[in-house]
DRENTIVEX-707622 format. One record per residue (C-alpha): x, y, z; residue number from 1; residue in one letter. Coordinates in steps of 0.001 Angstrom, whole numbers, plus 500000, padded with zeros to 6 digits. Layout:
! residues N
     east    north       up   resi   resn
        X        Y        Z    NUM      A
...
END
This chain:
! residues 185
     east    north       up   resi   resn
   246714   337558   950720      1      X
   248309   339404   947823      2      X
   247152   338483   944066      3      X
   249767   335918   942706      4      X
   250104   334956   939258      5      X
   251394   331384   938790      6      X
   253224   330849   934838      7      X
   253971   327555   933397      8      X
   255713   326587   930298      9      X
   254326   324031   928181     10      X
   256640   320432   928233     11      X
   258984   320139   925557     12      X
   258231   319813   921805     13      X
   260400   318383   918895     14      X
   260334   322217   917697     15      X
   261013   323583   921296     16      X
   263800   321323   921278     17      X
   264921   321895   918318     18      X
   265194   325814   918180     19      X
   262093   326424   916059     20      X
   259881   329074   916624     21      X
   256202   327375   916999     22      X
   252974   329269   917500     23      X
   249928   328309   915638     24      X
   251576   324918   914499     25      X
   249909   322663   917407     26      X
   252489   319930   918408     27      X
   251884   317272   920758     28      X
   254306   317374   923483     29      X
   257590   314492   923054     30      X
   258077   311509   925654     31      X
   260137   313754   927501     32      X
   258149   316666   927369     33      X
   255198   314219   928708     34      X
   257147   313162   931769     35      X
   258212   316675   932784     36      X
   254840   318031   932654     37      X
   253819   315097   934909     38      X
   256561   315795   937272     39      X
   255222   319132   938162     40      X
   251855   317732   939187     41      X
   253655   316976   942165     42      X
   255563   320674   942389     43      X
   252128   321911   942604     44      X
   250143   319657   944573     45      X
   248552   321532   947565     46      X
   248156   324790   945741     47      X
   244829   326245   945323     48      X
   243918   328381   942561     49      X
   240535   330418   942180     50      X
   241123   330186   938299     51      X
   242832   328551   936633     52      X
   243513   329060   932412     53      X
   245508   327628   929627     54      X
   246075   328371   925776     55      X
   244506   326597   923795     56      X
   247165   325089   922012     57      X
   248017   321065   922610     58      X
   251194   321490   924061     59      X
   249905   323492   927089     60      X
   246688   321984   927517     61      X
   248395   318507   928029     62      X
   250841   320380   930393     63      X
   247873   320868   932139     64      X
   246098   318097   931985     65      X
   249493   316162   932937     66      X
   250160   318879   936055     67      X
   246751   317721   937459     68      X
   244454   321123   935937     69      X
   242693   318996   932974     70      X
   239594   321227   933266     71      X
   242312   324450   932617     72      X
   239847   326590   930506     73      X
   241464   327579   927384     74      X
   241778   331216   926547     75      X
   243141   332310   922967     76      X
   244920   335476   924876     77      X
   247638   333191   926010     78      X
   247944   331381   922597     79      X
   251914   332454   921792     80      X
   253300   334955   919832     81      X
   252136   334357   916171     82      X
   255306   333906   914021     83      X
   253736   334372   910620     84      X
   255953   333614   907686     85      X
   258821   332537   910932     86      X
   256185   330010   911969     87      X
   258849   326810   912198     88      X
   262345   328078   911370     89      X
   265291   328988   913864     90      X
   266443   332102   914305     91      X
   269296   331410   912902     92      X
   267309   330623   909868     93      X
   265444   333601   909936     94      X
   268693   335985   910004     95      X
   270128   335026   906594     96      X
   267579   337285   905453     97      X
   266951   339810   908637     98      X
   270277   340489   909864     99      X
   269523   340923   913993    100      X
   266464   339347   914140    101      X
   264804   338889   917276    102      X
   260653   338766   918524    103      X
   261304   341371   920734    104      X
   263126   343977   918356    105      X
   261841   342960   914812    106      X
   258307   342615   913575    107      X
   257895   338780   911824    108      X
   256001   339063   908303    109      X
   252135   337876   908988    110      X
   252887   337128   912380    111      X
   251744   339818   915456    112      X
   253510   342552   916379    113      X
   254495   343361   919823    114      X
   251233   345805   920293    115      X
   248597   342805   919519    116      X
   250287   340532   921551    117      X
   250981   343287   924666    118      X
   246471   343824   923919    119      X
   245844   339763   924606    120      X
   248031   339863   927398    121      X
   246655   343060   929419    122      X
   243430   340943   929063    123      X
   244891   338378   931225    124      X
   246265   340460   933419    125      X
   243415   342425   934071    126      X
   240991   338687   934674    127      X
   243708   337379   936914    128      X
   243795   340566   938876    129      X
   240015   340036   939878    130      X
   241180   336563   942255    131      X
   243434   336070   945017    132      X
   245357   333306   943205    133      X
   245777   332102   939400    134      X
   247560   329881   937222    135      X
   248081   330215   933607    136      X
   249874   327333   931215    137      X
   251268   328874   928361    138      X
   254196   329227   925996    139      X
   257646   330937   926293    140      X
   257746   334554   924308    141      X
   254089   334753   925957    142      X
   254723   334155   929049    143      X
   257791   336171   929300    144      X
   255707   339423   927307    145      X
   253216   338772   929977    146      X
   255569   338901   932385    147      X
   256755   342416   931416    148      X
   253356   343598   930906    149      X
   253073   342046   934997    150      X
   255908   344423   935589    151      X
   254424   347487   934152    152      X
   257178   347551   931272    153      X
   256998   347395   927141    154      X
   256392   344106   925378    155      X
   259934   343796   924967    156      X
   260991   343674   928375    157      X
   260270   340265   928139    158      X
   263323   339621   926497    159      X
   265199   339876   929894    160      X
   263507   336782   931273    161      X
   264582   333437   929877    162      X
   262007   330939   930462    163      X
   262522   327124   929932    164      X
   260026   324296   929101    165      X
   257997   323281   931715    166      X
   259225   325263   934337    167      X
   257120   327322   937419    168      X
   257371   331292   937733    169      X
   255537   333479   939935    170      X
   254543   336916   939739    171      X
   252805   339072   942892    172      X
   253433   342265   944702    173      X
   255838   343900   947753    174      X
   252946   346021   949009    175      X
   252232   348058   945569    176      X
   254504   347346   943499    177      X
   254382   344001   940900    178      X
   257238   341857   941452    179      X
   258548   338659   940487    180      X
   258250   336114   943408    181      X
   259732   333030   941559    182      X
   260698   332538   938341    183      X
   261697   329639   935528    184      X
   261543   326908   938324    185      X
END
């Protein structure tokens, strides 16, 4: 068997929903964020994982609590992208005072910049490289940074990959070569 990454989103938020950016603020997941998270319980029933990791953030350790992982063990190198002085506002918020503002082209005041955040996610890479099968429950600009780092590409490659709450992506190989099996499912 070839190494396969397994990604999931965290459920929805009232800030996911919403638009705002939300790193270290740790928000419980809404109703309906609660009910999709439980829904893919079943989407991954049958699937065996030889480790099996989460941020440590609320939101995606009740994803994985609901999806049937509740002994996920946290790691802080999939906490997401930390937003600094950004930490709750839209994007549209944040460009009436940076014109063209976006995570993967602009650095956020306080918050990490692509570098850091490329660092903590090599360091997952390179632990779920040492099993045959993982699965990870994260957040979205993570995820999708991870996934370019997967790829072999910059940080902000990730910006190519729209990833939705509580959705299922997969990353593997075609012989050598890291691929994307699946992805925002």
């Amino acid at each position: 068997m070839t190494p396969e990454l397994w990604l999931v989103r965290h459920g929805e938020t009232a800030w996911s929903s919403a638009g705002r950016h939300t790193s270290t603020t740790d928000l419980p997941l809404t109703d309906e964020g609660e009910q999709v998270a439980k829904s893919l319980a079943g989407r991954l029933a049958g699937q065996e994982f030889d480790l099996v990791l989460t941020s440590p953030r609320l939101r995606a350790r009740r994803t994985a609590e609901l999806a049937g992982f509740p002994d996920a063990a946290p790691s802080e190198d999939l906490a997401e992208w930390a937003y600094g002085d950004y930490e709750g506002l839209t994007t549209v918020q944040i460009r009436e005072t940076d014109p063209g503002w976006t995570v993967w082209s602009h650095p956020s005041p306080g918050g990490e910049t692509a570098g850091q955040v490329g660092e903590r996610l090599d360091r997952v890479i390179a632990r779920v490289r040492g099993v045959d099968r993982a699965l990870v429950f994260g957040h979205g600009h993570a995820l999708r940074a991870l996934t370019a780092r997967w790829l072999g590409l910059p940080v902000s490659g990730g910006a190519h990959f729209r990833l939705d709450t509580a959705t299922i992506s997969v990353l593997g190989w075609e012989r050598e070569t890291p691929v994307i099996l699946r992805w925002n499912a």
